[in-house]
C-alpha positions in Angstrom: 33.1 -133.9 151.3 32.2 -132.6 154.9 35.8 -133.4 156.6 38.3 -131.4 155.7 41.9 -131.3 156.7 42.0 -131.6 160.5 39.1 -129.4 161.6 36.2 -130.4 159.0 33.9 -127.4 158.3 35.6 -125.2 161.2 38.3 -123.2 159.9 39.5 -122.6 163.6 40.0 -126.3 164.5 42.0 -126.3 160.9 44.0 -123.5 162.0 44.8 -125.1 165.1 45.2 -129.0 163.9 48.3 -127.2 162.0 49.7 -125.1 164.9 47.9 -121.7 164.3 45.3 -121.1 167.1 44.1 -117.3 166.0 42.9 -117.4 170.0 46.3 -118.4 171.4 47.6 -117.5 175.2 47.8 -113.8 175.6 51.3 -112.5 177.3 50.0 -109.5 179.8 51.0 -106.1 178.4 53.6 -105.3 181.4 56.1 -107.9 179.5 56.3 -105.9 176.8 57.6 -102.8 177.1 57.1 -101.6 173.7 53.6 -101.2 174.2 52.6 -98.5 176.4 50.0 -99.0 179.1 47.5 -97.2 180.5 47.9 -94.9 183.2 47.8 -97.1 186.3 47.2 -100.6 185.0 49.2 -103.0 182.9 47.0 -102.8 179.7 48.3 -101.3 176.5 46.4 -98.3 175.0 44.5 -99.4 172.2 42.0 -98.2 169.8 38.3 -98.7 170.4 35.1 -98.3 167.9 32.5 -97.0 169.4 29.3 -96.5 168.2 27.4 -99.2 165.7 23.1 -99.8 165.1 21.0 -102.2 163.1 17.3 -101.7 162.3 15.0 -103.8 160.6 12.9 -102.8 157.8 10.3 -103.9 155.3 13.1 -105.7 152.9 15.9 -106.7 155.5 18.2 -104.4 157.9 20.2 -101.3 157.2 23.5 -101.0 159.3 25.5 -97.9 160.4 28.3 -96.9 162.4 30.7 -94.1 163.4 33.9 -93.8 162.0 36.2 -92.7 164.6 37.8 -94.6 167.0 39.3 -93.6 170.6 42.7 -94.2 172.2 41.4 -93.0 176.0 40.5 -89.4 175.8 42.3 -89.1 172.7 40.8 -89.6 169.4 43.1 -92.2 167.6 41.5 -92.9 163.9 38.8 -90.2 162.2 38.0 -92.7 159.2 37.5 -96.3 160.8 35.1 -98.5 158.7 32.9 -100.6 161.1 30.6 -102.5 159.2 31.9 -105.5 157.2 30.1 -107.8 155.1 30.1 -111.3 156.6 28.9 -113.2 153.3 26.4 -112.4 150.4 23.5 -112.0 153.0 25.2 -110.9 156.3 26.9 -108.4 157.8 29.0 -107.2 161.0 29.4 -104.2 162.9 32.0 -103.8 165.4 32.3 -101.9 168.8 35.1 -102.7 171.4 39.1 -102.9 170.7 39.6 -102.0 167.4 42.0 -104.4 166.1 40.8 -107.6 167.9 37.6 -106.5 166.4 39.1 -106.5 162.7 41.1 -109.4 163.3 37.6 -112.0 164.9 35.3 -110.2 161.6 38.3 -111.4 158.9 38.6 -114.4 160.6 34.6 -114.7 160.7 34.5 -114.2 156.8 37.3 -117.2 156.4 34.9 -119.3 158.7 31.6 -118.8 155.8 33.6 -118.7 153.5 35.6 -122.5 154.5 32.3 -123.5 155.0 30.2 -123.1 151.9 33.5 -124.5 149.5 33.6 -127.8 151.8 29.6 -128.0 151.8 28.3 -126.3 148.8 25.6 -124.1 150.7 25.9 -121.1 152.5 25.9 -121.8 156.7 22.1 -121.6 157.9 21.7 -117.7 159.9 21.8 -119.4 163.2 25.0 -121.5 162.2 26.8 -117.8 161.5 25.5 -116.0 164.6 26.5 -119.2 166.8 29.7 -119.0 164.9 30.0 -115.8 165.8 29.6 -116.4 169.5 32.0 -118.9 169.9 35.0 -116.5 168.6 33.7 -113.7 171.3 33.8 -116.5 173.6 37.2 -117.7 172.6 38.4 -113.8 172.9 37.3 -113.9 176.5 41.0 -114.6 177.9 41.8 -111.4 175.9 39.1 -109.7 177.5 40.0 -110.4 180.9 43.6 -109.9 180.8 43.9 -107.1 178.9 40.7 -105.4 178.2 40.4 -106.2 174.4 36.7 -106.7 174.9 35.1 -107.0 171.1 31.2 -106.6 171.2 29.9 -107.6 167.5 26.1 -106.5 166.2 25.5 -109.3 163.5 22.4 -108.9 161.0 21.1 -109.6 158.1 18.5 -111.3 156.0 17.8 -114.8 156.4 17.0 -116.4 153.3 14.5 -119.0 154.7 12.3 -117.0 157.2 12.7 -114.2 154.3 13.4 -111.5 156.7 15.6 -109.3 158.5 17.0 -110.6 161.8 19.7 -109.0 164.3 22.0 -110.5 166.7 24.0 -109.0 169.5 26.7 -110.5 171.8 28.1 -110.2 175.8 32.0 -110.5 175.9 31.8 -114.1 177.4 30.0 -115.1 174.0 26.7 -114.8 174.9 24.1 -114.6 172.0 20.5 -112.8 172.0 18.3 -112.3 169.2 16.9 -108.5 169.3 13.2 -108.2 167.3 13.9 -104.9 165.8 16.2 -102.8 166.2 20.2 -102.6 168.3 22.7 -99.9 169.1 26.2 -101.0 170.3 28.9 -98.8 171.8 29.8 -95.7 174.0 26.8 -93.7 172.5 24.6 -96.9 171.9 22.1 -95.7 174.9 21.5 -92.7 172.7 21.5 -94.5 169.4 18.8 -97.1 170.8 16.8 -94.5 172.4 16.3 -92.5 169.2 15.5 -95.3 167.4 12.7 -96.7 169.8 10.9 -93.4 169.5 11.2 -93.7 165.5 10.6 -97.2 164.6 7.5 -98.9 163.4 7.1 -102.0 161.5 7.5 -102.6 157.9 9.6 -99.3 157.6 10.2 -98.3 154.1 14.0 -98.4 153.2 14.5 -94.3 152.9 12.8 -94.1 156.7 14.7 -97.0 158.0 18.2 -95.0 156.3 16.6 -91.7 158.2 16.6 -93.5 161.1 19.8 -95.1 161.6 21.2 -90.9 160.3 19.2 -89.7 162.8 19.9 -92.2 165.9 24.3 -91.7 165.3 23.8 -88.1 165.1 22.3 -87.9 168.3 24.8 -90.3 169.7 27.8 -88.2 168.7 26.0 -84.7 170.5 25.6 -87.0 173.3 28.8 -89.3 173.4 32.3 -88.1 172.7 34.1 -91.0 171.6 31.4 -91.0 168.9 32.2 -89.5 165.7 29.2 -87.4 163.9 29.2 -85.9 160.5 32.8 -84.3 159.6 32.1 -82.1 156.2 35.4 -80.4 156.7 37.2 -83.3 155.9 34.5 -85.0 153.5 33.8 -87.6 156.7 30.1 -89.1 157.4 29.3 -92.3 158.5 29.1 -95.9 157.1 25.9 -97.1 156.2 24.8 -100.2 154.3 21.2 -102.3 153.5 21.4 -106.2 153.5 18.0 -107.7 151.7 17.2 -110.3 149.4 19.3 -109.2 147.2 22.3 -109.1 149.3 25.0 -106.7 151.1 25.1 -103.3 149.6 26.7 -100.4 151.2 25.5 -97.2 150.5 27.5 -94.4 148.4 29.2 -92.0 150.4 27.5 -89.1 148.6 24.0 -90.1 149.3 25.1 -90.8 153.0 26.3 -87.2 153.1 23.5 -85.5 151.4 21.2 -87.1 154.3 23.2 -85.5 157.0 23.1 -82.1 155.6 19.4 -82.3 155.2 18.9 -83.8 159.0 21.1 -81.0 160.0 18.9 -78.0 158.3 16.0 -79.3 159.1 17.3 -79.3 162.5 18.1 -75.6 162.0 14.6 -74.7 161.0 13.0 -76.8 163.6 15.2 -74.5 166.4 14.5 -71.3 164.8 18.0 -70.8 163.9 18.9 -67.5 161.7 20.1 -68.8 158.6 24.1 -69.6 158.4 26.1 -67.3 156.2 26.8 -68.8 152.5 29.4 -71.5 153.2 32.4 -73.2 150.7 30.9 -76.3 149.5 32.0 -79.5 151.6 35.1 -81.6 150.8 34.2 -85.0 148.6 33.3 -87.6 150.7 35.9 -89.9 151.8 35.1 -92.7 149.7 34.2 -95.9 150.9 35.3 -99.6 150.2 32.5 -99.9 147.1 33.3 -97.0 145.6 37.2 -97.6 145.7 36.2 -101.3 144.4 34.6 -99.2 141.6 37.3 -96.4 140.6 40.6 -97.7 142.3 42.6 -96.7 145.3 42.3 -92.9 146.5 45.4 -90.9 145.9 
């Protein structure tokens, strides 16, 4: 039941036993001149996601990242998503070159899911975060040559130690297991710094949500490539729990209302005069559940 066509439980080596290796030799960017490069190197201009965190809590981990991604100093998408759910009780957050990024998490999914039809259970959490690391590592030719360096954060809740655990990754595929808490990214110093000064253990879920608010919206004052709160154009972060019960991303509504009260209570705590009466914000751009739920945006 275990052996599969040509690669067994390893949908890579299945790829590749029919010709398709998703890591394949990368051609430099200077061959191609269709793809512009950077000012003074041969490496194409591509679009990076920046900031992403994972904190533990009482009943698993709650995930968030920015949604904008950079192109150099420019800003190249306002409405990334950046947190993917790996299976029922796993998720990924991505930082790094955007589409190589999007590309190893899809390919990730394929791997679980490959594995659970050919064996009938769910990999073990270690089996998914080594499976993890082997695809940064086999990106690592990509990283070198062209700069497509794709840093993962990998958490969720582990089903046999019953709690929430958090894995992060070095571009030559190293793998460390962080006890609490993680921030990835241009503005992950920040992140990571707010978070140490907040967390505790056995964080209730609405203070480990706080938290993770609280630790990107000081990222993006701090870190330009970072994108914070957008009500203009209905824009606010991703943000999703993974528990027992498994990945749920949070609505875009409740994810806005929690910026808008960090941000007055920021007010009052600066003695700011109050702001004159404002339009209301635009509607939250709405995320992949809710479009699952009501269709397509028009």
């Amino acid at each position: 039941m275990s052996e599969g066509l040509g690669g067994g439980t390893d949908f890579v080596a299945l790829l590749r036993s029919l010709g398709h290796d998703p890591f394949g030799t990368i051609v430099s960017a200077s061959a191609d001149p269709a793809r512009p490069a950077a000012a003074g190197t041969n490496q194409p201009v591509v679009a990076h996601g920046t900031t992403v965190c994972a904190i533990r809590y009482a009943d698993g981990v709650v995930m968030a990242g920015d949604r904008r991604a950079t192109a150099g100093n420019l800003i190249a998408h306002r409405t990334m998503e950046k947190i993917y759910p790996a299976d029922r009780h796993s998720g990924v957050a991505i930082a790094g070159a955007a589409g190589a990024a999007m590309e190893m998490v899809k390919l990730f999914q394929l791997q679980l899911e490959h594995y659970e039809k050919l064996e009938g259970v769910p990999l073990s959490f270690e089996g998914k975060a080594n499976t993890l690391a082997q695809m940064v590592r086999s990106n690592l030719t990509a990283a070198l040559q062209l700069g497509l360096v794709v840093v993962p954060l990998f958490a969720g809740y582990d089903m046999r130690r019953r709690r929430g655990r958090i894995f992060t990754y070095d571009a030559t595929g190293g793998r460390y297991e962080e006890t609490d808490f993680q921030a990835e990214g241009s503005g992950g110093r920040d992140a990571r710094t707010t978070i140490k000064l907040g967390w505790r253990e056995d964080l209730p879920r609405e203070a480990a949500v706080e938290l993770a608010i609280a630790a990107l919206y000081e990222a993006a004052d701090e870190d330009s490539a970072t994108g914070g709160p957008d009500p203009v154009r209905g824009i606010y972060p991703m943000m999703a729990t993974i528990t027992v019960d498994g990945f749920e991303e949070l609505p875009d509504a409740e994810v806005a209302e929690r910026f808008v009260a960090l941000i007055e209570r920021k007010r009052r705590e600066s003695g700011m005069p109050e702001p004159p009466p404002a339009p209301p914000p635009a509607t939250p751009r709405r995320s992949r559940a809710t479009r699952s739920e009501g269709g397509d945006a028009a």
